[in-house]
N, C-alpha and C positions, 0 to 999 in steps of 0.2 A: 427786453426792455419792459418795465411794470411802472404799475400805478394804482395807488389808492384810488376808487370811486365814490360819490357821495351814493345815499341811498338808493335810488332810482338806478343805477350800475352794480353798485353791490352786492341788493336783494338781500337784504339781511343774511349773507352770505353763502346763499346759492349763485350770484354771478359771479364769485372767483374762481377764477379760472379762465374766464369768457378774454378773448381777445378782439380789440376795437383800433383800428384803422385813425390816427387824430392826426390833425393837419391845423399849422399857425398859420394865418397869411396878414393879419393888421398890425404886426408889429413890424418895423423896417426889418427885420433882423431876421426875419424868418424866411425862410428859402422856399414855402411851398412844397416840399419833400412832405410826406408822409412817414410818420411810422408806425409800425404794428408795437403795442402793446397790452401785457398781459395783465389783468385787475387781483393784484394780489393780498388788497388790505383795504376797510375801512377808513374813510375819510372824516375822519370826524368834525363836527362841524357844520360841515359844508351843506348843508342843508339849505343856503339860502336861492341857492340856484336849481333849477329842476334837474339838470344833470351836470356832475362835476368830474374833473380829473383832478389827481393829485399828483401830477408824473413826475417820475426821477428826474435827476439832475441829467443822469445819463440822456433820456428821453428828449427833454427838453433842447439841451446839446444838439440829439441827430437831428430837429427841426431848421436847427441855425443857417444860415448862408455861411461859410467858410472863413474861420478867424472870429464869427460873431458868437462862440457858444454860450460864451460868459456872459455876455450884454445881454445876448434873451434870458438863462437862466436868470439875470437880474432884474426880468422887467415886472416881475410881480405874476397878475393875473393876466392870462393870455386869452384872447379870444380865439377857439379855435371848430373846427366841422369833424366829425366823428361820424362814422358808420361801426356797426358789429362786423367780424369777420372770421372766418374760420381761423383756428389757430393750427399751426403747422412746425410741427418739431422733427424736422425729416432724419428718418432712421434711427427715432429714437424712440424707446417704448415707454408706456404707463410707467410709473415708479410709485413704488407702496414705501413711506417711510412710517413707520411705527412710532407710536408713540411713547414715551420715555414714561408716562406713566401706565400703561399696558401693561398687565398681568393676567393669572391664568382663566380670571372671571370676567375681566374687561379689556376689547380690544379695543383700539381707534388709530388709525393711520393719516395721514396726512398725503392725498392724491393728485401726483407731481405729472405732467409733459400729455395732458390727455388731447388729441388732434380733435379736429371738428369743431363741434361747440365749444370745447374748452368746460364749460358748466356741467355739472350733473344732474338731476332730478332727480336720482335715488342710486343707491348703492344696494346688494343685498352678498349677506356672508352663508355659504354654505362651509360646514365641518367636516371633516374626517367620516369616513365611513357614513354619512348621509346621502341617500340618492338624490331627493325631492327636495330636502328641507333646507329651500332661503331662508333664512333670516332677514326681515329689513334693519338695516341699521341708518341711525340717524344724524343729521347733519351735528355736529359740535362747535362747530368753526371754522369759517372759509371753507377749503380746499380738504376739511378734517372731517371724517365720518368715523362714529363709533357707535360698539353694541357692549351692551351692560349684561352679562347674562344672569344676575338676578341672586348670584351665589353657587352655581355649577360651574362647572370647569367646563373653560372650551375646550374642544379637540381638534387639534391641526394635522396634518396642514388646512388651510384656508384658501376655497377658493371667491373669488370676487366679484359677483354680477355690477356692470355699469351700464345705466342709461342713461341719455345726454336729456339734458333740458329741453335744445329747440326741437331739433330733427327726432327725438323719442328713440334715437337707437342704442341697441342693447351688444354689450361685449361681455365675454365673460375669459377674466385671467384663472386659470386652473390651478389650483394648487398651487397658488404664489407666494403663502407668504407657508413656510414649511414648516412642518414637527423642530421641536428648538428653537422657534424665533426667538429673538430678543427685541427687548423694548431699546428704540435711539437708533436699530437699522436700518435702510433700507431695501428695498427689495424689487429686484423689476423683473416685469411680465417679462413674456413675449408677445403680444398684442399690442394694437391701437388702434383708434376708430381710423379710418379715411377720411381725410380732412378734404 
C-alpha cells in the first residue's frame, strides 16, 4: 500500500521509502484497523498541514469497516494518527531498477523493497576492479540515486553500499548490477537490512 507525503514525510525526497503505520477512527466508516504504508511520491500542495498523507484508494479501502470502502474513500480528508515503522518485505530482497536514461558515463537506479527504515541517507558505487574507491552518488529523486561520472566510463559490474537514514546502518549489495547492464532493467541483490 503507498502514499504521497506532504513535505515534512517526504523530506524532499529522502523519506521515500520510509513506511508509516496510519489509522482513520472520526469518520463513521472507518474500522480502526491500521495499515502500513510505503511513501512513494510527493504530495504536492499539501503544505498546509504540518504533516500530510496522500493515500491510495487501495489504502484508504483497507481502513474501511466492511462494505464501507467506497464511502470513506469518498469522504474527502480524513483525520487520522500515524506513527513511522519499519518496513518489512519478507523474503524479498533490495531491487536495483536502472534507469532508462543510464549510460556508459551516467548511472542512476531507482532503490525498490529496502527493510528497516525504508529511507536511505546515502548510497555509495564502487566499480570493477576498485578495492577502496566508493563513490558517493547522490539523491535524484525519491527512492532514485545517481553518479555522473564527469565524461569517463564506468566500469561494472557495480557494487552498492546502502546506509539507512534512522538506525545509520550500512549494507553492501556486491556486484549487483553486472558487466552488460542495461538501462529500463532491474536487478536484485541478495541482501536486505533486518527490519
Amino acid at each position: 500500500m503507498v502514499s504521497a507525503g506532504g513535505p515534512s514525510i517526504f523530506k524532499s525526497g529522502i523519506g521515500c521509502g520510509a513506511c508509516y503505520e496510519v489509522k482513520c477512527s472520526t469518520n463513521s466508516a472507518c474500522s480502526g484497523n491500521p495499515v502500513t504504508v510505503v511513501i512513494t511520491d510527493e504530495c504536492p500542495g499539501c503544505v498546509s498541514e504540518s504533516v500530510h498523507f496522500d493515500l491510495s484508494g487501495t489504502s484508504i479501502g483497507a481502513m474501511a469497516k466492511s462494505g464501507l470502502a467506497d464511502l470513506l474513500r469518498n469522504a474527502g480528508i480524513l483525520q487520522v494518527q500515524y506513527k513511522k515503522v519499519d518496513c518489512k518485505y519478507p523474503g524479498t530482497t533490495i531491487a536495483f531498477h536502472v534507469d532508462p536514461g543510464s549510460d556508459p558515463n551516467y548511472f542512476a537506479t531507482l532503490i525498490e523493497y529496502t527493510n528497516g527504515d525504508g529511507d536511505l541517507a546515502s548510497v555509495d558505487l564502487k566499480q570493477a576492479l576498485d578495492t577502496d574507491g566508493w563513490q558517493p552518488m547522490q539523491q535524484s529523486w525519491g527512492a532514485v540515486w545517481k553518479l555522473d561520472s564527469a565524461g569517463s566510463t564506468l566500469l561494472p559490474p557495480f557494487s552498492l553500499r546502502l546506509t539507512s537514514l534512522d538506525s545509520r546502518k550500512t549494507i553492501v549489495a556486491t556486484a549487483v548490477i553486472p558487466a552488460g547492464w542495461e538501462p529500463g532493467k532491474t536487478y536484485r541483490s541478495v541482501v536486505n537490512f533486518n527490519p
